[in-house]
FIKOL-391612 format. One record per residue (C-alpha): residue in three letters; x, y, z; chain. Coordinates in steps of 0.02 Angstrom, whole numbers. Example, Ala and Ser with C-alpha at 12.3 -4.5 7.8 and 13.67 -1.06 7.14 Angstrom:
! FIKOL-391612
<fise 'ALA', <615, -225, 390>, 'A'>
<fise 'SER', <684, -53, 357>, 'A'>
! end
This chain:
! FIKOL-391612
<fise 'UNK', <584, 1065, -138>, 'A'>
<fise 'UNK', <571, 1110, 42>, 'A'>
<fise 'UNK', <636, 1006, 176>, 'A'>
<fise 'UNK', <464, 968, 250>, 'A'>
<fise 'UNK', <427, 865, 106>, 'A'>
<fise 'UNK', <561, 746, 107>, 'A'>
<fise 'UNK', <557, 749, 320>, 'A'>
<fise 'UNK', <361, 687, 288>, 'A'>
<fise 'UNK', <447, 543, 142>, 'A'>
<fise 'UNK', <546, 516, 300>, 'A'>
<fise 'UNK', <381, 482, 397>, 'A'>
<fise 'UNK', <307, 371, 276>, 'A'>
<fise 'UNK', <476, 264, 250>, 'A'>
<fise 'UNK', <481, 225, 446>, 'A'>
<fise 'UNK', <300, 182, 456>, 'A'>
<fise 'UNK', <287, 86, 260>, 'A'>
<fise 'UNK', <443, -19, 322>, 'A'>
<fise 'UNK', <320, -92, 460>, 'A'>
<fise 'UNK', <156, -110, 349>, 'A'>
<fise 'UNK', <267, -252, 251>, 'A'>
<fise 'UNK', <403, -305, 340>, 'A'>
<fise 'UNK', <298, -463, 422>, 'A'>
<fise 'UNK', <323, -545, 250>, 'A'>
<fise 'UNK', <521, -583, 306>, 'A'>
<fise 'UNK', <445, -626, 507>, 'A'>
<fise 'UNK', <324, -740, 493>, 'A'>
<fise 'UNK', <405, -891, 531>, 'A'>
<fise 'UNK', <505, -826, 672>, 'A'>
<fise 'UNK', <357, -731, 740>, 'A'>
<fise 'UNK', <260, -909, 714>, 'A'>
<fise 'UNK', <378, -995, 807>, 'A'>
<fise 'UNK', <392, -866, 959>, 'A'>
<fise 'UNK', <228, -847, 966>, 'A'>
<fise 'UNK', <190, -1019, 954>, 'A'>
<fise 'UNK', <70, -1031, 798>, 'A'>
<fise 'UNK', <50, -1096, 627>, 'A'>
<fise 'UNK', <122, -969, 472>, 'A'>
<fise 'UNK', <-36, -954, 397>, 'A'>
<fise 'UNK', <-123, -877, 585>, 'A'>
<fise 'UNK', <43, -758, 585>, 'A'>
<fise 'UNK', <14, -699, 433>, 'A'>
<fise 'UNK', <-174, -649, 500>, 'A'>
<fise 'UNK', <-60, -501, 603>, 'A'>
<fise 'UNK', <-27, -416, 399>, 'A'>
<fise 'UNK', <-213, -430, 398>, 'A'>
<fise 'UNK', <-237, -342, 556>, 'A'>
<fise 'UNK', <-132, -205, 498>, 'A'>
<fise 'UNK', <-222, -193, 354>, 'A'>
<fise 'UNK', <-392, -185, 454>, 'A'>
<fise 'UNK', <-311, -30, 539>, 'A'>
<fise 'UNK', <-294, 32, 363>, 'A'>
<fise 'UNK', <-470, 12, 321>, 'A'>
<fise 'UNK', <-552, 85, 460>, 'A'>
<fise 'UNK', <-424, 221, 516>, 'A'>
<fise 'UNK', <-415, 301, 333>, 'A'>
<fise 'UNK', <-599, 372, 323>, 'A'>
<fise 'UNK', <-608, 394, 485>, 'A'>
<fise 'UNK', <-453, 485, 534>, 'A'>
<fise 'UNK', <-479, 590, 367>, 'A'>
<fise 'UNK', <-618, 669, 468>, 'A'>
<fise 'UNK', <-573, 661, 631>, 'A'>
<fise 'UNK', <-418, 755, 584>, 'A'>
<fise 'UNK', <-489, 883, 472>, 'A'>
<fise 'UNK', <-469, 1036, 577>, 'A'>
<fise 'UNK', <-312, 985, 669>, 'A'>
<fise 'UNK', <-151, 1088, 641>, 'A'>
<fise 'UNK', <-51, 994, 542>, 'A'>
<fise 'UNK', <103, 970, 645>, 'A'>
<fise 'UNK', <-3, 936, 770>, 'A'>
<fise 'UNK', <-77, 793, 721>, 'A'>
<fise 'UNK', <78, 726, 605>, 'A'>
<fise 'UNK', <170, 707, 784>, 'A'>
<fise 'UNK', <7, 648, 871>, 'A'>
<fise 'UNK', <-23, 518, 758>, 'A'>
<fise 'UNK', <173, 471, 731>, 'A'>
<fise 'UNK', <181, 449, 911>, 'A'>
<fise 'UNK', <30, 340, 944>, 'A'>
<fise 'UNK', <133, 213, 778>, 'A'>
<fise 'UNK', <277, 209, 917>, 'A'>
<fise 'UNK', <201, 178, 1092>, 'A'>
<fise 'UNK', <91, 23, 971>, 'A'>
<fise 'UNK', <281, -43, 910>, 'A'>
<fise 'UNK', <352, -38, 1081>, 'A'>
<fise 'UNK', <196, -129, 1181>, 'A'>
<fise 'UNK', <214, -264, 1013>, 'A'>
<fise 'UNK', <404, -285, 1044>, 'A'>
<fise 'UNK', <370, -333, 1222>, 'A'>
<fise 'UNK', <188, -402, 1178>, 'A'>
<fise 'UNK', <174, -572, 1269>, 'A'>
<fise 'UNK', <71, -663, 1171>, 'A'>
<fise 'UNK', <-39, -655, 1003>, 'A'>
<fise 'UNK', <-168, -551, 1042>, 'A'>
<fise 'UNK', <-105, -393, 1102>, 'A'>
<fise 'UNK', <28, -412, 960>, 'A'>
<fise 'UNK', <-132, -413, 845>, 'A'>
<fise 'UNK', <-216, -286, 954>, 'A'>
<fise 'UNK', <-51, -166, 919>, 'A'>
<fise 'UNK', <-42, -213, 744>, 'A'>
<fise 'UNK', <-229, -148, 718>, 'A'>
<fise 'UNK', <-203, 6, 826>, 'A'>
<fise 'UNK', <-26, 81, 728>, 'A'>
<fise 'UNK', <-109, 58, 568>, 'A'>
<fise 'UNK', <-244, 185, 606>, 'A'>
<fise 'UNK', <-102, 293, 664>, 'A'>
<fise 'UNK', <-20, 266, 508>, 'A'>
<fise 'UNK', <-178, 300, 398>, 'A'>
<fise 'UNK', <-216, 442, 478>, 'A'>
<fise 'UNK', <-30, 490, 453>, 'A'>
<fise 'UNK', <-46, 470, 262>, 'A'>
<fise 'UNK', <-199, 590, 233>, 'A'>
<fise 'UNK', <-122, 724, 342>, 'A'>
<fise 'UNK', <74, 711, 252>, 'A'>
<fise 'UNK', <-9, 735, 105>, 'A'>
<fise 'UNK', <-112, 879, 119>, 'A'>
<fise 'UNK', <31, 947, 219>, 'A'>
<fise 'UNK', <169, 904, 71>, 'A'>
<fise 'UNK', <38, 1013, -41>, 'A'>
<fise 'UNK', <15, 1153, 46>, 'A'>
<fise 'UNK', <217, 1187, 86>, 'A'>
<fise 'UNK', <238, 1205, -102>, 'A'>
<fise 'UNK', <191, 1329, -263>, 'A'>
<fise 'UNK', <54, 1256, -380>, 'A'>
<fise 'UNK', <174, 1182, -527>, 'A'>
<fise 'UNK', <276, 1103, -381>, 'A'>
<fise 'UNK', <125, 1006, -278>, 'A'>
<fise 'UNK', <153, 837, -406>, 'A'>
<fise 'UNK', <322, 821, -369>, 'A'>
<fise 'UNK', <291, 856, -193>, 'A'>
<fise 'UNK', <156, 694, -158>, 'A'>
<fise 'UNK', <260, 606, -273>, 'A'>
<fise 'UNK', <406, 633, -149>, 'A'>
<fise 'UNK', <310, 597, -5>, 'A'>
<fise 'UNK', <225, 424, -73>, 'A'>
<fise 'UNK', <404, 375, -140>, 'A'>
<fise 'UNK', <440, 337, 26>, 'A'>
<fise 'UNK', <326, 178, 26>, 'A'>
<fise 'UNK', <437, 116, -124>, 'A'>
<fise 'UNK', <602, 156, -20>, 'A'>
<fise 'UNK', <527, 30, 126>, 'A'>
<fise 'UNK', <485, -105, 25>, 'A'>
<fise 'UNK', <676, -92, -52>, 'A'>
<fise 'UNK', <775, -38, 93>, 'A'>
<fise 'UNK', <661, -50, 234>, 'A'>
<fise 'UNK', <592, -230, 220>, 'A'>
<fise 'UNK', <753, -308, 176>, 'A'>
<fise 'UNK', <839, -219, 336>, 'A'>
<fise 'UNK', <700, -272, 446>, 'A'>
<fise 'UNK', <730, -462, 394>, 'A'>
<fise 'UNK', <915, -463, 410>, 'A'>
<fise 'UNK', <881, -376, 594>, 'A'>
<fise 'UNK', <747, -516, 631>, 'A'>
<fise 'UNK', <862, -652, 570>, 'A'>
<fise 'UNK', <1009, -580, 667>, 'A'>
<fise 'UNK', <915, -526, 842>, 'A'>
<fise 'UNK', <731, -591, 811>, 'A'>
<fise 'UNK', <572, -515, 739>, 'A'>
<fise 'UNK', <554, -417, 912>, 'A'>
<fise 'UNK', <704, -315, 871>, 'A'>
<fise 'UNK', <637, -264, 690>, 'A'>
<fise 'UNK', <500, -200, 796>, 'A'>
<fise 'UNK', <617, -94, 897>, 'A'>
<fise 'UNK', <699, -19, 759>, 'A'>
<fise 'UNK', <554, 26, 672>, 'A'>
<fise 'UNK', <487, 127, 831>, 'A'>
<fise 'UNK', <670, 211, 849>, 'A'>
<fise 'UNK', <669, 269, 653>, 'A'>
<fise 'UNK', <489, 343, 664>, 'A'>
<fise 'UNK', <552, 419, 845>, 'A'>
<fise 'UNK', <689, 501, 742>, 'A'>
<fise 'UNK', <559, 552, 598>, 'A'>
<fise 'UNK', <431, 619, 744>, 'A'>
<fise 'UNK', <571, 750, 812>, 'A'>
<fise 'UNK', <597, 791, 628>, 'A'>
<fise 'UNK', <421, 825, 582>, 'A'>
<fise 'UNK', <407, 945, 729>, 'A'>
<fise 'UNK', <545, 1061, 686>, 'A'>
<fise 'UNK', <513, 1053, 506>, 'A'>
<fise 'UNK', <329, 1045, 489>, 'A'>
<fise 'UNK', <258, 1231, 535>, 'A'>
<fise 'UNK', <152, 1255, 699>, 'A'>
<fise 'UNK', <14, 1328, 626>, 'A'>
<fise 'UNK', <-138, 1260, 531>, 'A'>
<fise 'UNK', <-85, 1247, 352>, 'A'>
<fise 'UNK', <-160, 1136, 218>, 'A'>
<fise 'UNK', <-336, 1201, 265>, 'A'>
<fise 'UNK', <-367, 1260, 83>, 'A'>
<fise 'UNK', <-466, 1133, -6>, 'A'>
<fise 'UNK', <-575, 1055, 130>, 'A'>
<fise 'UNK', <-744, 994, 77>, 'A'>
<fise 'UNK', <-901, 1113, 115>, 'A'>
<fise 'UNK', <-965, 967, 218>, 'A'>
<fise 'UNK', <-972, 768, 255>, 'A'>
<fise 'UNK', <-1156, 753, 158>, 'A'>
<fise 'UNK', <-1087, 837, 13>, 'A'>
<fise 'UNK', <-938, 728, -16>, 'A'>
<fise 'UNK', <-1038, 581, 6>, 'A'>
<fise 'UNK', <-1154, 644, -114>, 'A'>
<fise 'UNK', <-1009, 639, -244>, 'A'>
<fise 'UNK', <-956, 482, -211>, 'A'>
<fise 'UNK', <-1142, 384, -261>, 'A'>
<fise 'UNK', <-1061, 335, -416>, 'A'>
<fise 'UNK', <-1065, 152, -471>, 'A'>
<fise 'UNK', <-925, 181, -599>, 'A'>
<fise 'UNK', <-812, 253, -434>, 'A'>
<fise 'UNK', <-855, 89, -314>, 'A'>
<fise 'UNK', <-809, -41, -477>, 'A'>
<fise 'UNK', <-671, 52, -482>, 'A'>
<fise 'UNK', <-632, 14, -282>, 'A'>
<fise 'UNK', <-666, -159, -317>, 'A'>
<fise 'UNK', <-518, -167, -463>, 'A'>
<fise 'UNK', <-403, -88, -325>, 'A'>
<fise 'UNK', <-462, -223, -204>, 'A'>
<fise 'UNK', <-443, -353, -321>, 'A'>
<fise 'UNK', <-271, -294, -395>, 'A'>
<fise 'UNK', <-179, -260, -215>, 'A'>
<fise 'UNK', <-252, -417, -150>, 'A'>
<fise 'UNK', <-178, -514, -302>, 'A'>
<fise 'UNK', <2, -456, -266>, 'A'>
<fise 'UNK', <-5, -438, -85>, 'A'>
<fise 'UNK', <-84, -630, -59>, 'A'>
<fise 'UNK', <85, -708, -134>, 'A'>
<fise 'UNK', <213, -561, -58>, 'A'>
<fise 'UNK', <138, -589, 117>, 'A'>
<fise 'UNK', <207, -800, 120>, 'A'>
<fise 'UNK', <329, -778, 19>, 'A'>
<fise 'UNK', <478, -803, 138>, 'A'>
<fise 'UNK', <398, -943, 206>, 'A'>
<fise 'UNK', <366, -1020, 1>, 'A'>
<fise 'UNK', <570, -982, -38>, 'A'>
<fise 'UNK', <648, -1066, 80>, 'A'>
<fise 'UNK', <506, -1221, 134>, 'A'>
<fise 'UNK', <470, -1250, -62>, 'A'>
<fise 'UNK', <605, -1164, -183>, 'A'>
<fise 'UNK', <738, -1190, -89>, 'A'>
<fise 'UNK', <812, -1046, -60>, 'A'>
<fise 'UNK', <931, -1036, 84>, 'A'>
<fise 'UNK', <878, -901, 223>, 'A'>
<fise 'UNK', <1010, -778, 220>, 'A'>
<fise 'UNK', <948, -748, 24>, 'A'>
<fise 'UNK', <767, -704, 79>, 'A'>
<fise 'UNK', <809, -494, 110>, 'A'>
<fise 'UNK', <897, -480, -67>, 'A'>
<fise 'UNK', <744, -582, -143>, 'A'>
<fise 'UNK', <637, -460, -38>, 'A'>
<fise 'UNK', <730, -317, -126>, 'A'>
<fise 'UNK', <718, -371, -284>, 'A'>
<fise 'UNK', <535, -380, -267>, 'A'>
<fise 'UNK', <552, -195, -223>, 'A'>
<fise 'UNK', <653, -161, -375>, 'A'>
<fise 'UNK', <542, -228, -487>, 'A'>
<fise 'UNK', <392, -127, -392>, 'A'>
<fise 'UNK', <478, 33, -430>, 'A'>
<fise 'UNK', <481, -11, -598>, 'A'>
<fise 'UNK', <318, -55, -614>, 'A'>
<fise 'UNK', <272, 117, -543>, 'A'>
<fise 'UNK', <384, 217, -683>, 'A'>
<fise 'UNK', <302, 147, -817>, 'A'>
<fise 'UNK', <138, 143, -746>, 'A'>
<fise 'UNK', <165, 319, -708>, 'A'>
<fise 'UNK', <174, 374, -883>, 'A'>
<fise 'UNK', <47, 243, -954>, 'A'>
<fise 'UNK', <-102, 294, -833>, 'A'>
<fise 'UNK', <-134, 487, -882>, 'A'>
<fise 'UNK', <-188, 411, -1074>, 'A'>
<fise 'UNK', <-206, 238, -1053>, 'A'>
<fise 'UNK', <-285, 187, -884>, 'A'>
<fise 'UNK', <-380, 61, -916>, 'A'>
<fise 'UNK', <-281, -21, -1059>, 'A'>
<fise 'UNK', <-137, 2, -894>, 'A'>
<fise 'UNK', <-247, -115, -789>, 'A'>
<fise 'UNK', <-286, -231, -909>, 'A'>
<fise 'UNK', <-118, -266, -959>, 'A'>
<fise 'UNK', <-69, -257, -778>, 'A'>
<fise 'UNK', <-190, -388, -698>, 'A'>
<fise 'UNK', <-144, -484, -858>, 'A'>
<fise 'UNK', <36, -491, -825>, 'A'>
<fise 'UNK', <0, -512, -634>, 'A'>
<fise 'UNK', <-106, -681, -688>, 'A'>
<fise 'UNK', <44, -735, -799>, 'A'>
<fise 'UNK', <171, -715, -639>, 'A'>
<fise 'UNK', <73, -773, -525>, 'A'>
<fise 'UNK', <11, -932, -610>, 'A'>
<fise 'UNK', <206, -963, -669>, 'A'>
<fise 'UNK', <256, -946, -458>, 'A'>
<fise 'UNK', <139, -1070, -419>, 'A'>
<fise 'UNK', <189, -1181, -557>, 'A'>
<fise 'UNK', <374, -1171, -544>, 'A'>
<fise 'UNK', <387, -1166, -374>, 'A'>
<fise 'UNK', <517, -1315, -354>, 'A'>
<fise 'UNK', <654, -1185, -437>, 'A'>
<fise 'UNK', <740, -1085, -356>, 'A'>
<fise 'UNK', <819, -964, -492>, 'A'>
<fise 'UNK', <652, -970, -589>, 'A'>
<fise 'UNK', <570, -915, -445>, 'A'>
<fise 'UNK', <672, -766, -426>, 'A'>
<fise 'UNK', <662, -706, -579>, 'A'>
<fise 'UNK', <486, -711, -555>, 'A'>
<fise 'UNK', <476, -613, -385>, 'A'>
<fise 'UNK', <556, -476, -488>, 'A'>
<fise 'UNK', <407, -496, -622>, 'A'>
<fise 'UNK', <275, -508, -493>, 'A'>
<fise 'UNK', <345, -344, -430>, 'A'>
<fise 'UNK', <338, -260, -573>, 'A'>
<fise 'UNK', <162, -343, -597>, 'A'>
<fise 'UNK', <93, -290, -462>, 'A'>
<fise 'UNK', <117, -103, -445>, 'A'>
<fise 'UNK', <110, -43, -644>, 'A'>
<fise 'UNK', <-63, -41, -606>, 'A'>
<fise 'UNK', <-40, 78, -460>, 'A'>
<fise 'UNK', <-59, 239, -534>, 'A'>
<fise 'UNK', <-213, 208, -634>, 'A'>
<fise 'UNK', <-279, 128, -491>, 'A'>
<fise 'UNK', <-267, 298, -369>, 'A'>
<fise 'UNK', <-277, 430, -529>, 'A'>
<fise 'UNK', <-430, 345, -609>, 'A'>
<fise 'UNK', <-538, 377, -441>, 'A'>
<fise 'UNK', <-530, 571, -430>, 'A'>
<fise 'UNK', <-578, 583, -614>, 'A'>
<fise 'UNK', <-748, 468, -590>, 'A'>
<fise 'UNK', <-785, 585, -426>, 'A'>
<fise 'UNK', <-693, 738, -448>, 'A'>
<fise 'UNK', <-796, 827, -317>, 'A'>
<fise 'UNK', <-779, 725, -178>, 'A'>
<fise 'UNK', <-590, 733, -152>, 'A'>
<fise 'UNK', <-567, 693, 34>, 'A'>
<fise 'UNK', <-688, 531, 41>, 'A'>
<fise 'UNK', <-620, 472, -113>, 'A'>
<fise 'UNK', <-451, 467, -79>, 'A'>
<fise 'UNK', <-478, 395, 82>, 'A'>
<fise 'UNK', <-585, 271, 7>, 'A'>
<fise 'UNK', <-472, 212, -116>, 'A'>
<fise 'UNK', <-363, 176, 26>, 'A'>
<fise 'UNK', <-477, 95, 129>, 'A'>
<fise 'UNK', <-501, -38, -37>, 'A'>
<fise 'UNK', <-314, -45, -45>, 'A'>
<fise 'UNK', <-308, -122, 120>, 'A'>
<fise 'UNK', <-493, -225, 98>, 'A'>
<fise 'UNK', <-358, -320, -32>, 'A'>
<fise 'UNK', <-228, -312, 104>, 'A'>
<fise 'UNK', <-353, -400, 222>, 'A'>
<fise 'UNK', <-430, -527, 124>, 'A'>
<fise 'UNK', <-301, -598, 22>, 'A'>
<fise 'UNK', <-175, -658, 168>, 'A'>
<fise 'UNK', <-335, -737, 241>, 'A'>
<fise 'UNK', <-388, -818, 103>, 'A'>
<fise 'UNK', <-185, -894, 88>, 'A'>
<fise 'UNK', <-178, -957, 242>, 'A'>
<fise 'UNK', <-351, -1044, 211>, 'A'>
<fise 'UNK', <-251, -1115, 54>, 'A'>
<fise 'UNK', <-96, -1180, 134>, 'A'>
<fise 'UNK', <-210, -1229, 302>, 'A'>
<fise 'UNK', <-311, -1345, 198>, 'A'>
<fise 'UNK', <-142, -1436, 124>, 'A'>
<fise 'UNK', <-111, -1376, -22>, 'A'>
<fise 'UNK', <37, -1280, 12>, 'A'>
<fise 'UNK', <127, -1145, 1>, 'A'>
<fise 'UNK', <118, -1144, -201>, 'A'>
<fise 'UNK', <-57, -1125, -171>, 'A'>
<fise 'UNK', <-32, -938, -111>, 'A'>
<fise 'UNK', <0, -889, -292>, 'A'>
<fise 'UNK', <-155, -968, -352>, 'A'>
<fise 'UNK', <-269, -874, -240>, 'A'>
<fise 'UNK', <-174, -723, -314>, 'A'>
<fise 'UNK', <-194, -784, -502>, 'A'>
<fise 'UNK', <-391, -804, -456>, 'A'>
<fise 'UNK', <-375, -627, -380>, 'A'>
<fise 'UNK', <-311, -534, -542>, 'A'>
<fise 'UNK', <-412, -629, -635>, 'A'>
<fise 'UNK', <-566, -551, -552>, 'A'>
<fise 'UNK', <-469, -386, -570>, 'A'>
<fise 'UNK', <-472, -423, -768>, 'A'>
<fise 'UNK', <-642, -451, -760>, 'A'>
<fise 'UNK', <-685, -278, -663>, 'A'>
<fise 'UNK', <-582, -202, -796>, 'A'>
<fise 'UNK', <-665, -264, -954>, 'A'>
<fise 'UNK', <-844, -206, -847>, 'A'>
<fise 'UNK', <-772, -33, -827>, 'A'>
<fise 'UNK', <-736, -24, -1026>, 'A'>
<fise 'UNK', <-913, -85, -1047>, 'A'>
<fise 'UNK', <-968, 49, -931>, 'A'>
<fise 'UNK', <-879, 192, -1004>, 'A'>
<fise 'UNK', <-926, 144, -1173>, 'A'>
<fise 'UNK', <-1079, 155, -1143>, 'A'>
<fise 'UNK', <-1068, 332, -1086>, 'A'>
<fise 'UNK', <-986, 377, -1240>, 'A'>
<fise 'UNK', <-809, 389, -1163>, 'A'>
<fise 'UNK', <-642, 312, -1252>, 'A'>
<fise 'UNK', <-623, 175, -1138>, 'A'>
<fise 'UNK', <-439, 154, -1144>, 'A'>
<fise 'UNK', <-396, 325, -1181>, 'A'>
<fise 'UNK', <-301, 279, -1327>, 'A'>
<fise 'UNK', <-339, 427, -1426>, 'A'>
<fise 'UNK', <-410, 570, -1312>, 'A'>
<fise 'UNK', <-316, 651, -1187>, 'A'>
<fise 'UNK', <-423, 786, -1071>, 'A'>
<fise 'UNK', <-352, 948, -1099>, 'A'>
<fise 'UNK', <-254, 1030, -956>, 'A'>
<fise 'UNK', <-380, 1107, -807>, 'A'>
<fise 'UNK', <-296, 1207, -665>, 'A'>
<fise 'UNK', <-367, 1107, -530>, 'A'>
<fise 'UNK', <-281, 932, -618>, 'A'>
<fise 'UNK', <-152, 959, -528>, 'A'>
<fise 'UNK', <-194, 965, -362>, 'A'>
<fise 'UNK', <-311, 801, -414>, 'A'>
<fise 'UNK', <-179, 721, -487>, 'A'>
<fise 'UNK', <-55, 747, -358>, 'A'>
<fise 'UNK', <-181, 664, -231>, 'A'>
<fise 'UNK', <-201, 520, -322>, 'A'>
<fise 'UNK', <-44, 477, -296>, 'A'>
<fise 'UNK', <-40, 440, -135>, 'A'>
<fise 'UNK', <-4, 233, -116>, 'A'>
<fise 'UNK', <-79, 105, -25>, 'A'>
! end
């Protein structure tokens, strides 16, 4: 594999460590800052706004850029947002910064990607995005974890520093490894009208809600759930990062087996997946008082939340196979419409005194609503005549499947 691939992983790592470290912060940064946990955690939803709006948009905007060009461009506009938050005095502009480094890093994802495919032969692209999103999963293990420890050590400003220094160090790698001229361009739609065309699909924007739904369900509980161990489980402070980890653990999990599950089974993968997120979620909420129990379940909620991952980003090329720049971007931009939401809709929870607990109802109600969206696809696709959990058809092999399938797994 060449060594551009793992120096954009690299890239991703630096930048993913920021999109969820906040989850170990937020009562420092509340504190600092001088506001309540639940209007802290509105900064994960300001990231996540960046998300939304900077995915579409920067998939266009940076269509005919050379690639190194804008991999650099856009990696430096992620630092000078983490050094003006470091030093941010106040709320606002630390919102403002938050909003501003996530379009950076969206636009960063699209361009890595097509980047990742293009440095490799055709039987190698897979592995390659695979690679590349597997940096994500490193953050949320490593990345998180190290940011809380730093915060708890030196204060949440710090984690901010050290996430601009790593993604200085990835920036200087990307521009020796990642060649000066315009590569990726293979592939690019004929025009804007005729990917939008594709995408006029009902089946395609049900399927945006599930991802909504399903991220928001996870994300809603992982975004408090510092605050939840140690104000309501008990868990002493200095245990938070492994917990964190753990989390992580049980993520990567999640993604092996949903990995293998979603090619055959995707939405039987969802189902299950939503189902199992309900379970967790419903079991946090109702066992919060335990410390060990609640552990245990972080690990579950984990692997919960991100089986459904690879059905979730596969499943949307197949119901709009000719409209692959918009719909990966759009799938994305419902990633982070989850992302958004959900935090919001916690703090609403916890502002209106019902806790911290509370946070893991919201997400029970949330993969609930996934389930729902799932059972509506099967209706749909039975309807069309399709198997609609893929239990005993598998579509044969097509030359361009891989190139689809090693878009779709890009993570959000």
């Amino acid at each position: 594999m060449p060594l551009v691939v793992y120096v954009l992983s690299l890239g991703i790592f630096t930048q993913g460590t920021s999109e969820f470290m906040l989850s170990g912060l937020l009562p420092g940064m509340a504190a600092d800052l001088g506001v309540s946990i639940p209007d802290a955690g509105l900064l994960i939803s300001a990231f996540a706004i960046g998300m939304v709006v900077g995915a579409p948009l920067l998939a266009v905007l940076t269509l005919r850029w050379p690639r190194r060009t804008a991999l650099v461009s856009l990696q430096a506009a992620f630092v000078l947002a983490h050094v003006v938050g470091a030093l941010a005095p106040g709320y606002g502009v630390l919102f403002a910064t938050r909003v501003i480094g996530a379009l950076a890093y969206a636009g960063f994802w699209g361009v890595a990607v097509a980047t990742a495919v293009a440095a490799v032969p055709e039987a190698a692209k897979s592995r390659a995005v695979a690679l590349v999103a597997g940096g994500l999963t490193l953050a949320t293990i490593v990345g998180v974890p190290a940011g809380t420890v730093i915060a708890q050590v030196s204060g949440w400003r710090a984690a901010f520093w050290g996430v601009a220094v790593a993604t200085v160090i990835s920036l200087v790698c990307t521009w020796f490894a990642v060649p000066a001229g315009r590569t990726g361009a293979s592939g690019r739609p004929a025009s804007v009208r005729a990917e939008l065309r594709g995408m006029a699909r009902p089946r395609l924007w049900l399927s945006y809600a599930i991802t909504a739904f399903a991220f928001g369900a996870v994300i809603v509980t992982f975004s408090y759930l510092a605050s939840l161990l140690t104000e309501v489980s008990g868990v002493p402070e200095g245990w938070v990062p492994g917990v964190l980890a753990l989390f992580g653990v049980g993520g990567l999990i999640g993604l092996v087996i949903g990995g293998r599950t979603a090619g055959t089974r995707p939405l039987a993968t969802l189902g299950w997946g939503l189902g199992a997120l309900v379970a967790a979620s419903a079991l946090v909420a109702l066992t919060a008082g335990h410390a060990a129990v609640v552990v245990a379940l972080v690990f579950l909620l984990g692997l919960a939340g991100y089986v459904t991952n690879p059905a979730l980003q596969s499943r949307v090329f197949t119901l709009a196979p000719d409209a692959p720049t918009f719909v990966g971007a759009g799938n994305t931009a419902a990633f982070n419409v989850g992302n958004t939401l959900a935090p919001m809709l916690g703090g609403l929870a916890i502002d209106a005194g019902y806790g911290y607990a509370s946070v893991a109802w919201v997400g029970a109600a949330l993969a609930a609503a996934g389930c729902a969206g799932v059972l509506w696809a099967a209706r749909l696709e039975r309807a069309n005549g399709m198997n609609c959990i893929g239990l005993l058809h598998r579509p044969p092999p097509r030359a361009e499947s891989a190139d689809a399938s090693a878009t779709a797994m890009i993570a959000r």
